[in-house]
N, C-alpha and C positions, 0 to 999 in steps of 0.2 A: 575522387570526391573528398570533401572533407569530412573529418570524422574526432571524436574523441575518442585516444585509446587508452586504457589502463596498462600499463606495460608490466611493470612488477609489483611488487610489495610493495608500497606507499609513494608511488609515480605514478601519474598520471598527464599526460599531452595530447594536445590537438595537433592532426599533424595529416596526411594524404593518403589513403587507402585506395584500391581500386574501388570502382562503381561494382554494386549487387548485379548478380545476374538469376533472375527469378527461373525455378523449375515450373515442372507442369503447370501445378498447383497452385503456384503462387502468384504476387504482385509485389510490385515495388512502389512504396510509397515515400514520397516526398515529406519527409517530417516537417509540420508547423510548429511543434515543442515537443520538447522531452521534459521530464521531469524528474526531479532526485528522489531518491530516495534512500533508506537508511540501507536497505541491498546493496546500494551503490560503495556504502563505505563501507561494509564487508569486505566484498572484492578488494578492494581498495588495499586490505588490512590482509589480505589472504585467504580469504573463508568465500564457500559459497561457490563459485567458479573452480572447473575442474582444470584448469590451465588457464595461463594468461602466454602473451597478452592476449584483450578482449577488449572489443566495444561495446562500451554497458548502454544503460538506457532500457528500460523495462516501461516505462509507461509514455506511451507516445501518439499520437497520432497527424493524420498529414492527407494528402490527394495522392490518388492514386495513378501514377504513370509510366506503369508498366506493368501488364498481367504476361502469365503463362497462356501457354498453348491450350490447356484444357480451362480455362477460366470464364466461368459464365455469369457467376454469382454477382461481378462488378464491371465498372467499366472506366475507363483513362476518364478523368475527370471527376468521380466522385471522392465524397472527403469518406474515411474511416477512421476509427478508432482501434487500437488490435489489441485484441488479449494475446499476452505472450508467453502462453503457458503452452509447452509442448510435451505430450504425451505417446506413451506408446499402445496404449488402447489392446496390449497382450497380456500384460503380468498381472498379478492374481488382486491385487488392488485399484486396477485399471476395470479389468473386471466385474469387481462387486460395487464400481461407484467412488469408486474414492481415488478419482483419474491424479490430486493433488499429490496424496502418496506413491503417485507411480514409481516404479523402482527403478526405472529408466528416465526421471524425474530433468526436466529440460525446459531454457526458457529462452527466449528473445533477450537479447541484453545481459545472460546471466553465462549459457553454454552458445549461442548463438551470434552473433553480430548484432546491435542492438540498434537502438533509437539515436542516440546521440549522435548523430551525423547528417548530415544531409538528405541521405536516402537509406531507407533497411528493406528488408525483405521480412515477408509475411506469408504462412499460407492463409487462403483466401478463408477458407472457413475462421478461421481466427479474426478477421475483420468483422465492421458492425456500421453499417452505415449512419452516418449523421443527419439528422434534422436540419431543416433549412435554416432555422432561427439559433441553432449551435454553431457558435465559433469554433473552427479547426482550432483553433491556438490555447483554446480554454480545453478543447476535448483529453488531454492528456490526466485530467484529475479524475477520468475514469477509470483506471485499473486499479488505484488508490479505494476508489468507492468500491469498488467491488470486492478488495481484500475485508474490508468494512462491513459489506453485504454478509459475505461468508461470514465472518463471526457471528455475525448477529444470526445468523442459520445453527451457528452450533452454542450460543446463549441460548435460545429455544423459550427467552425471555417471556413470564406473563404478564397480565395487566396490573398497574400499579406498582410497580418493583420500583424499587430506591436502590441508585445507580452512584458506583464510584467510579471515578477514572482519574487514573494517575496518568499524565502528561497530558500536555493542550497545544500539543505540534501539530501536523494535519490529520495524523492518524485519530490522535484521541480527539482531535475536533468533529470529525468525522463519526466516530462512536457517538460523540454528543449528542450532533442531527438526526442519527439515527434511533436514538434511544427517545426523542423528545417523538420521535413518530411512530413509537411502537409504545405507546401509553404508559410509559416512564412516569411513576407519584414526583418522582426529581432525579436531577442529575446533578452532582455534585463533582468538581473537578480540583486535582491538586495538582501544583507545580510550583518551582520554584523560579520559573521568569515569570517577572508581573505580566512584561509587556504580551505574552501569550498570554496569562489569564485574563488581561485584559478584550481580550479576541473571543474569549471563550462567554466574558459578561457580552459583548455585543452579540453573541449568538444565541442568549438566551439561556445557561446554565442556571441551575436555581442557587448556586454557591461558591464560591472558588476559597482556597487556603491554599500553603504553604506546607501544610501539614494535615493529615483526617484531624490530630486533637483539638484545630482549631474549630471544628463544625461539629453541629451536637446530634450525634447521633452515635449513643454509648453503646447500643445494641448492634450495630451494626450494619452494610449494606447487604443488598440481596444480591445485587450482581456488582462486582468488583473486577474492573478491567484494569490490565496493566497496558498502557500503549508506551512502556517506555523503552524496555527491554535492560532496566538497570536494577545493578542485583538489590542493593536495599529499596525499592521503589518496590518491587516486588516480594523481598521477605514482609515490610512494612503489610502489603495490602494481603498478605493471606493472613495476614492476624485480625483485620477487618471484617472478614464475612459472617455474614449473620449467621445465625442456625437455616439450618435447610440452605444456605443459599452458594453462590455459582463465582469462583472466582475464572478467568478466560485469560491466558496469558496470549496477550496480540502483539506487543510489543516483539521483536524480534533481539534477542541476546546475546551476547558471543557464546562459540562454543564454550570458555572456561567456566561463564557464571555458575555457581552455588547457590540455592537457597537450602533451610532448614524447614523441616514440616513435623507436623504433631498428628502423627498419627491416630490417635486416641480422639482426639477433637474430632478428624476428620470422620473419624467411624459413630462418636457420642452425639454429636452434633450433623449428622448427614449433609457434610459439605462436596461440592463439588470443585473438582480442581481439572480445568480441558484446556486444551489449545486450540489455535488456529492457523491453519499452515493455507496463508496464499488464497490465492484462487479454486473455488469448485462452483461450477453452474450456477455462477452470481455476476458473470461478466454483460450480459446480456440484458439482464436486473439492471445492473449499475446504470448502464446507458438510459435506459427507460427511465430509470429516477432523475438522474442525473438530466433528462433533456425536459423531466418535468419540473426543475428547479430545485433539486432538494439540500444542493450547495449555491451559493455565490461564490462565483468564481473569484470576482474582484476581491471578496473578502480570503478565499483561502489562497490564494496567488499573491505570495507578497513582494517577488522579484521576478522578470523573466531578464535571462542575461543573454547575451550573444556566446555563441558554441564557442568562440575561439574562448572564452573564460571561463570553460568548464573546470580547469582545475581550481580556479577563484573560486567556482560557487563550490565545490566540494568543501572547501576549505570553509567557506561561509555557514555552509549547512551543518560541518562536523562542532560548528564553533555555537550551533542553536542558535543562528542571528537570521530573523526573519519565518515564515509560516513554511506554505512550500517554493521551491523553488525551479524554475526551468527556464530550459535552456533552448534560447530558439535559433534556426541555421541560418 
């Protein structure tokens, strides 16, 4: 089959792999789109991925046409979506619930053979069957929402909070949607491509800048998201939080970033500073929202390209040109 592979540090090609051969457990599904994402250009860069090469692709879904031997759960013809989070459900954070930090920590597309190709493997339980009125081809900006879901699970956000977010790619568009449905007073977004905040006024943000100093609010926000994962983007936004309130870095960073913190603030001013890491028991969420409308698709889907141009669209996506982007086989 054909596939995209990342072969080394800053190569990437479409080129012939064998066809998956599913275990017990599992299926093979026929991907309808994959989708990029900033994971992807990690790998890409060296991080993230315990060996290359790999076929990436972490958000994807497609029909299913081929199960395992013990597979009950689905059947050759239906469409899924897959969470592609692989856990080992032993080690002591597997345990208490917090399967994301597993320490044997594994993913479709990241340690696994991914999306990007014609066919990937799944085990079944990681499948999510689709609604009759969801497009297969649109179903891939669900594991996106779901990373989204979880944050917003460790915001823990109350009603009326005045909301920052740095970037208006799909992640932080995605914060957007989500904040305007969890009783957000506003949401106020920065970046510095128009044509994204342009995306961000058609979605309804109460404000877009270039900068926080452009928008008046000298006190501060209450919940301050970084979806960028760039390092002044993120010193900039922990000098923004109000008292009492909740900075969330979602944005994903290279390992080298730095930022500076002020300890005394943080302890004077009861601020909080969390992360979010990926997927936890929000993939299942994501679907639900996601087949009740809580994205358009057309609007967050601003290219789908043919697989053979995977390393195009890498280049495309590293370059911020266009929302999200995927890649269909």
């Amino acid at each position: 089959m054909k596939a995209a592979v990342i072969e080394s540090v800053g190569r990437a090609v479409v080129t012939e792999v064998p066809d998956p051969t599913p275990g017990p457990r599992d299926v093979v599904v026929e991907v309808a789109a994959c989708g990029l994402c900033g994971t992807d250009l990690h790998i890409l860069q060296g991080e993230f991925a315990p060996k290359l090469p790999i076929v990436p692709g972490h958000e994807f879904a497609g029909e299913v046409v081929g199960v395992g031997s013990q597979v009950t759960e689905v059947a050759l013809g239906d469409r899924v979506a897959v969470d592609p989070s692989l856990y080992c459900y032993e080690c002591r954070y597997c345990r208490t619930g917090h399967n994301n930090l597993c320490e044997r920590w594994a993913a479709i597309g990241v340690t696994a053979a991914g999306g990007a190709a014609q066919y990937a493997v799944a085990p079944v339980a990681n499948c999510v069957k689709l609604p009759e009125h969801v497009r297969t081809q649109d179903a891939a900006l669900i594991e996106p929402l779901s990373c989204a879901v979880r944050g917003y699970d460790v915001l823990r956000s109350r009603l009326g909070a005045h909301v920052l977010i740095y970037g208006s790619g799909t992640m932080g568009l995605m914060m957007l949607e989500l904040a305007k449905r969890t009783g957000a007073a506003s949401v106020d977004m920065v970046d510095l491509n128009p044509a994204r905040l342009e995306t961000a006024r058609t979605l309804g943000v109460s404000a877009t800048a270039a900068t926080p100093d452009e928008l008046d609010r000298p006190q501060g926000w209450d919940l301050v998201i970084d979806a960028t994962g760039n390092a002044a983007a993120i010193q900039d936004g922990l000098g923004r939080v109000a008292k009492a309130g909740t900075f969330l870095q979602f944005g994903v960073a290279d390992y080298a970033t730095r930022v500076e913190i002020d300890p005394y603030r943080i302890y004077n001013q009861e601020i909080t500073i969390t992360g979010s890491m990926a997927v936890l028991h929000s993939y299942e969420r994501a679907a639900e929202l996601f087949a009740n409308g809580v994205l358009d698709p057309d609007v967050f889907i601003s290219d789908r390209l043919p697989l053979d141009q995977y390393p195009e669209a890498l280049d495309q996506f590293a370059a911020g040109v266009g929302r999200k982007i995927v890649v269909v086989p």
